[in-house]
Wavefront OBJ file of the C-alpha trace (Angstrom):
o trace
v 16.820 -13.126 -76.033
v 18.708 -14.573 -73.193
v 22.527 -13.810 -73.268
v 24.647 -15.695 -70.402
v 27.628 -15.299 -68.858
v 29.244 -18.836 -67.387
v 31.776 -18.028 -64.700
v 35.194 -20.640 -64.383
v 34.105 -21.881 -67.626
v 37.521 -24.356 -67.628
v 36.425 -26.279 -64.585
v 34.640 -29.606 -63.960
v 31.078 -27.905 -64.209
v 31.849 -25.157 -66.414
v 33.026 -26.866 -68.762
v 30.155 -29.020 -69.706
v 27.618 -26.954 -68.853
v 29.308 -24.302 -70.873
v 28.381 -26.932 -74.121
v 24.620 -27.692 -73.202
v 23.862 -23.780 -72.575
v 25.508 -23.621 -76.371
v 23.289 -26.250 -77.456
v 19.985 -25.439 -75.947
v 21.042 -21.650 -77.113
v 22.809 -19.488 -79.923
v 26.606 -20.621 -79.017
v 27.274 -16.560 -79.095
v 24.751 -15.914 -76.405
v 26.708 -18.135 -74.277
v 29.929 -16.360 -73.270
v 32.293 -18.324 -70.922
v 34.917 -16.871 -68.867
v 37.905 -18.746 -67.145
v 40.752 -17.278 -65.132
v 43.634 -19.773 -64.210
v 43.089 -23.125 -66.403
v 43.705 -22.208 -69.910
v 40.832 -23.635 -72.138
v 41.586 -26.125 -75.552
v 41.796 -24.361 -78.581
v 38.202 -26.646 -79.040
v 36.925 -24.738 -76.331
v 37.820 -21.307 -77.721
v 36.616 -22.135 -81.411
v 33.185 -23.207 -79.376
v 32.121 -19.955 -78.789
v 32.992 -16.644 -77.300
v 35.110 -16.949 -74.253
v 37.101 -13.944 -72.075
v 39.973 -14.410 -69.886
v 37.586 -12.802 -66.420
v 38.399 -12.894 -62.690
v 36.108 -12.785 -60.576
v 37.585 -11.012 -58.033
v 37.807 -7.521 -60.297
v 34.604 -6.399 -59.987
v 35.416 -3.861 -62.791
v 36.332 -6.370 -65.165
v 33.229 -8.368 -64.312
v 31.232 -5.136 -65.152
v 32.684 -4.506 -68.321
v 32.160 -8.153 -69.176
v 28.587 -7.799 -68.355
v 28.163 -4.329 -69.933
v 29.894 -5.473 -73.428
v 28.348 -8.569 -73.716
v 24.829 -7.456 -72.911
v 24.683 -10.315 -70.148
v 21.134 -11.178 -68.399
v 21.854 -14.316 -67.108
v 25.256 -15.549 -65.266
v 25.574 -19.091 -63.919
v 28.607 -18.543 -61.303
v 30.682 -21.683 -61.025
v 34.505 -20.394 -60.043
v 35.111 -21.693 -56.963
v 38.247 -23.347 -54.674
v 36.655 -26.735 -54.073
v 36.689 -28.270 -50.724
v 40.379 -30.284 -50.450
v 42.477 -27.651 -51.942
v 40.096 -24.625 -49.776
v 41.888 -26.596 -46.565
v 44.822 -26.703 -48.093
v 44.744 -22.802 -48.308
v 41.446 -21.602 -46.545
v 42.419 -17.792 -47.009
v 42.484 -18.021 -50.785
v 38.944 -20.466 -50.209
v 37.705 -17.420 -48.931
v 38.967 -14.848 -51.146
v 37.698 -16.306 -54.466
v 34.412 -18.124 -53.111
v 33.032 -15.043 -50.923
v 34.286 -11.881 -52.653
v 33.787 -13.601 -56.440
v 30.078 -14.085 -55.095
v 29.688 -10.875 -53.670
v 30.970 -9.460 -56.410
v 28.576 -11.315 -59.019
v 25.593 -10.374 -56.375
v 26.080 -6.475 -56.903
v 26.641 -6.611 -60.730
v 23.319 -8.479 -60.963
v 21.501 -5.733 -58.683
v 23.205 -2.629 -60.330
v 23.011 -4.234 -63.745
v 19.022 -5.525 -62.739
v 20.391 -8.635 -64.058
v 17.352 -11.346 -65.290
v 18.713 -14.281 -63.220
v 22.142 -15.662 -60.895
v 22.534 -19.498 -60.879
v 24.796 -21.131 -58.322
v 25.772 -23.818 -57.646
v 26.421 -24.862 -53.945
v 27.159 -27.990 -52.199
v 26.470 -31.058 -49.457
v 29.722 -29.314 -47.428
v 27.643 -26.622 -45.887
v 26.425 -29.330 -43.491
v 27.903 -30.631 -40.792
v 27.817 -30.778 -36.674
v 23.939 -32.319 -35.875
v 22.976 -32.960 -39.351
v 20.463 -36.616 -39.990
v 23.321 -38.350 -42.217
v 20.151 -40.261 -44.134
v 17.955 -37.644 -46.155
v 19.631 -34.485 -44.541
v 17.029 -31.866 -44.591
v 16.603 -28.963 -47.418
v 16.247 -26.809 -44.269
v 18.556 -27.958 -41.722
v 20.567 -25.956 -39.374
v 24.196 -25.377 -41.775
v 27.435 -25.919 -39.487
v 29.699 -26.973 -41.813
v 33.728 -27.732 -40.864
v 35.354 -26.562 -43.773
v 36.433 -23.350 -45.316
v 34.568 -24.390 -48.399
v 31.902 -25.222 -46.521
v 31.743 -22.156 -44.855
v 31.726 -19.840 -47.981
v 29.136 -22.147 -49.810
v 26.670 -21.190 -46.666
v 28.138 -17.879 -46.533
v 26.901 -17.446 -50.393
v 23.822 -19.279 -49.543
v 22.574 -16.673 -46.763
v 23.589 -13.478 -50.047
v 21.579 -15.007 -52.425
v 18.402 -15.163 -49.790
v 19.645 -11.697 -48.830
v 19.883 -10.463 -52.331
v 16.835 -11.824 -53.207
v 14.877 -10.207 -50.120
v 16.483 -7.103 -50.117
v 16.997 -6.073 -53.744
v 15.098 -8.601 -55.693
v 18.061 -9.789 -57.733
v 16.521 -13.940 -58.965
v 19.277 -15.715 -57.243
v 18.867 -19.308 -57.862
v 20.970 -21.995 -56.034
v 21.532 -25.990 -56.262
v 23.259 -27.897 -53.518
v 25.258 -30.515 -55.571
v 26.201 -33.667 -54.157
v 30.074 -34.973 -55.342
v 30.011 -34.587 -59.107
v 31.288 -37.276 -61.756
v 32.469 -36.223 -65.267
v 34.127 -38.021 -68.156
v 35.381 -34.835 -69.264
v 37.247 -32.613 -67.005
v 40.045 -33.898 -64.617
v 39.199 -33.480 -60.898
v 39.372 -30.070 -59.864
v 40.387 -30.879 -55.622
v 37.233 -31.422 -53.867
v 37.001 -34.659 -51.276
v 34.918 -36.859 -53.848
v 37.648 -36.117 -56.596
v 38.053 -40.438 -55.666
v 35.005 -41.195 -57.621
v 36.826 -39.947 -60.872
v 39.823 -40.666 -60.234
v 38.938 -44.457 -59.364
v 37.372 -44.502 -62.671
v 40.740 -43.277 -65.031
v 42.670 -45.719 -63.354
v 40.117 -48.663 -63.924
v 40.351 -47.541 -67.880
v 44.648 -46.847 -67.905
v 44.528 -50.583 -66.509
v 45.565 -49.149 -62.489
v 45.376 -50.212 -59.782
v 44.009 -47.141 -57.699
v 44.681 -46.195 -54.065
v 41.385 -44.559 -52.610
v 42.009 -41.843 -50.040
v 38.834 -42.664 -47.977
v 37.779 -46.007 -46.086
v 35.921 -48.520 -47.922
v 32.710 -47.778 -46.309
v 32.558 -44.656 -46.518
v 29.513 -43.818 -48.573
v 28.346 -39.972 -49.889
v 26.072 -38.761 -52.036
v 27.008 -38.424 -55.898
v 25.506 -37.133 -58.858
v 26.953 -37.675 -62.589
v 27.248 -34.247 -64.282
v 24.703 -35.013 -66.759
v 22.366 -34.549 -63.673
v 24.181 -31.812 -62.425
v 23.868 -30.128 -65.701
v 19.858 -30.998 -65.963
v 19.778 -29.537 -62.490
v 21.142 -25.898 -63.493
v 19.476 -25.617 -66.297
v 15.885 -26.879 -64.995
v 16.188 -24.513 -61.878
v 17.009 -21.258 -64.198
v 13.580 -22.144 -66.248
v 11.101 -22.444 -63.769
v 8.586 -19.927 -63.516
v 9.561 -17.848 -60.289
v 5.811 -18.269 -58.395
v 6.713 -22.208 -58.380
v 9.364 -21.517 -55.963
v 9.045 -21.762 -52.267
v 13.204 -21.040 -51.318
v 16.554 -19.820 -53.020
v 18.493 -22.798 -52.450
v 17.570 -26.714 -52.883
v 18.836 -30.297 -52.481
v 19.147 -32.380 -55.380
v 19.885 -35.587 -55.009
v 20.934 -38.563 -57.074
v 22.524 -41.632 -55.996
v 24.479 -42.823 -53.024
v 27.167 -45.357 -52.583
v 30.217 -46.346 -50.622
v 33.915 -46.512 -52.273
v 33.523 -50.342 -52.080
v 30.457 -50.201 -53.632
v 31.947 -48.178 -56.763
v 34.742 -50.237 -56.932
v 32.506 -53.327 -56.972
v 30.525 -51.419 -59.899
v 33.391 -50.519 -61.756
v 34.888 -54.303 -61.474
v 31.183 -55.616 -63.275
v 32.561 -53.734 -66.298
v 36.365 -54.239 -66.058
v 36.644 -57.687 -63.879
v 40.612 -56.520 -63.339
v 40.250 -53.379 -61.717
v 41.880 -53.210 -58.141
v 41.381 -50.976 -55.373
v 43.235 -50.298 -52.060
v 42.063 -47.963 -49.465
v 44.279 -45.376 -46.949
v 42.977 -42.582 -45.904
v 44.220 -39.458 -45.512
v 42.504 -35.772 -44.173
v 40.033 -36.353 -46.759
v 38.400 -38.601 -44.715
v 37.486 -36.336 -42.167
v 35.478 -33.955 -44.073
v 34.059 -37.126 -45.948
v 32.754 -37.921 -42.633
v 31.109 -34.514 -42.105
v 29.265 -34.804 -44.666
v 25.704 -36.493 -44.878
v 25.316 -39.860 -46.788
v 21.970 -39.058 -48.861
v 19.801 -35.464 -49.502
v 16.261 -35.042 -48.629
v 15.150 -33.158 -52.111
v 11.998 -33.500 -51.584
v 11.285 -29.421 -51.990
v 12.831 -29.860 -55.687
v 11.053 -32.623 -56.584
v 7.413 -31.109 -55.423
v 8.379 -27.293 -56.677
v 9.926 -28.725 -60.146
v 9.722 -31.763 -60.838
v 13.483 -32.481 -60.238
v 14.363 -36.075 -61.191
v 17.583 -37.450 -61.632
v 18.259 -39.881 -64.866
v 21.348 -41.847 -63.497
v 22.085 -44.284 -61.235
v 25.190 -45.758 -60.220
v 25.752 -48.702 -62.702
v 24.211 -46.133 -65.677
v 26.809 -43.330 -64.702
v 29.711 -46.327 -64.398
v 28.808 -47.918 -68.037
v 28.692 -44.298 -69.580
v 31.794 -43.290 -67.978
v 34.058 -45.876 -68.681
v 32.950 -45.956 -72.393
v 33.223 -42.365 -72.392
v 37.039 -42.643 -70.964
v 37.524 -45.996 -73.246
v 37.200 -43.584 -76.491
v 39.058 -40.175 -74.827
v 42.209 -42.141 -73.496
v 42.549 -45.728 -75.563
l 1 2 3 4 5 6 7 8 9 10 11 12 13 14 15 16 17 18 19 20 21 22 23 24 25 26 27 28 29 30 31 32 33 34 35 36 37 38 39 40 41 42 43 44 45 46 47 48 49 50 51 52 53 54 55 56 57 58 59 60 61 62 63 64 65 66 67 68 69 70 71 72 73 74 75 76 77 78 79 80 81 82 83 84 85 86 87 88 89 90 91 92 93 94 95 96 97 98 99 100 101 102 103 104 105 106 107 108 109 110 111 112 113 114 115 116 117 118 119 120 121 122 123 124 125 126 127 128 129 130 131 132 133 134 135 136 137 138 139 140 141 142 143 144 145 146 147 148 149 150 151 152 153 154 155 156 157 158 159 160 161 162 163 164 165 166 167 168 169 170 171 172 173 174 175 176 177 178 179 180 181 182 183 184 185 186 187 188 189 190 191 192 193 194 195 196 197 198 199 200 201 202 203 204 205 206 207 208 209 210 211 212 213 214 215 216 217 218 219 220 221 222 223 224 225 226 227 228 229 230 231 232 233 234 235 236 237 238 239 240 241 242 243 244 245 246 247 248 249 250 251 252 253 254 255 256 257 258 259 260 261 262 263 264 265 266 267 268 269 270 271 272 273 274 275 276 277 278 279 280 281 282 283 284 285 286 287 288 289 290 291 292 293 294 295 296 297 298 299 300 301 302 303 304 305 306 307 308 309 310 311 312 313 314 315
């Protein structure tokens, strides 16, 4: 019997993936844990959830311990903005919150670690078209840093100890159900609330500027694929999964096909810089030949689901 342990269980991932581990599973074998955001009372009444950080390696063993954990999908994390914004705390909570998950799971002989990492651990040198699964990481953020940083444990841990560390690298996720959480594609989301309140919405990157996204229904799939694979099928700890790719103009032009009134301006601000660091599309081929990753959305799917799904949350 598999019983799981979601880390920030409040934030854009957690949250939903949080509800499909509840549904695929017995809700009280799925035990979320938040720190900061304080969860609805719907979340609560969804299942068992403890107030856990990360960072207190004791309380993360005791967690563990008295919940008979096998299985922890680690998703508390400073995202990318706010981690420039304050790059000590970045590293703080990303690199010692990982570490700390990493030796529970090998003194615990935990079943399985999922993480979740991310398109900013490339950078300097990288193809911008189909960057590689395997290309050389030199990433120009503190998040970006610490998501390579984690990367490199969970080969280690794997290597060294044998602890099943598992790891996605997530293109800019889109959700209908959790307000953006301060990483650089938080304009996706944000351009699609103010298309539904009736704004006009003032996009902090150029109109061009295009990046790889994924809608969380993908990301989601992703996770929860990954952790089921039998381990032989695997040829790596970490891999790209791609989805869609598009330009801020080319979401706004998608969004105005549904709601003809939506307006967008663009001025950018130090977003835009680690925007540009970033590659435009992922080579996943790895994920697609090792386990059959395929994504279900693409970018006019996600933007009809998501603006009914903010329609009937916010009208």
């Amino acid at each position: 019997m598999t019983k799981i342990l979601v880390t920030g269980a409040v934030g854009q991932i957690g949250t939903e993936l949080v509800q499909a581990l509840r549904t695929r599973y017995e809700r009280d074998d799925v035990v979320a844990a938040g720190h900061r955001t304080k969860p609805t009372q719907d979340f609560i009444n969804s299942g068992p959830f403890v107030y856990l950080n990360v960072l207190d390696r004791k309380q993360l063993a005791e967690a563990v311990a008295d919940n008979k954990i096998d299985t922890i999908y680690h998703m508390a994390s400073v995202l990318s903005a706010v981690g420039e914004l304050n790059p000590q705390l970045c590293y703080e909570v990303n690199t010692g919150g990982l570490y700390n998950i990493l030796e529970i799971a090998r003194k615990h002989k935990l079943e399985r670690v999922m993480l979740a990492s991310s398109i900013a651990v490339f950078g300097v040198g990288v193809p911008r078209d189909r960057a590689p699964n395997d290309a050389v990481l030199l990433p120009t953020t503190m998040y970006g840093v610490t998501k390579v940083s984690g990367e490199l444990l969970a080969r280690y841990y794997f290597s060294k100890f044998g602890v099943d560390v598992r790891s996605v690298r997530l293109p800019g996720i889109i959700s209908s159900e959790t307000l953006p959480g301060g990483g650089t594609t938080d304009y996706a989301v944000e351009m699609y609330y103010a298309a539904v309140e009736g704004r006009s919405y003032t996009c902090f990157v150029r109109e061009e500027t295009a990046l790889p996204m994924m809608y969380m229904a993908d990301a989601i799939k992703a996770l929860i694929e990954l952790a089921q694979v039998e381990g032989s099928r695997l040829t790596r700890r970490v891999y790209n999964v791609n989805s869609m790719s598009f330009s801020a103009g080319e979401l706004a032009r998608s969004i105005r096909r549904v709601v003809p009134d939506f307006t967008c301006e663009y001025k950018p601000d130090y977003r835009q810089a680690i925007a540009d660091s970033w590659p435009i599309s992922l080579d996943d081929s790895p994920a697609r030949q090792d386990w059959n990753w395929r994504p279900d959305y693409d970018l006019d799917k996600m933007t009809a689901e998501m603006i009914e799904r903010l329609r009937t949350r916010l009208t």
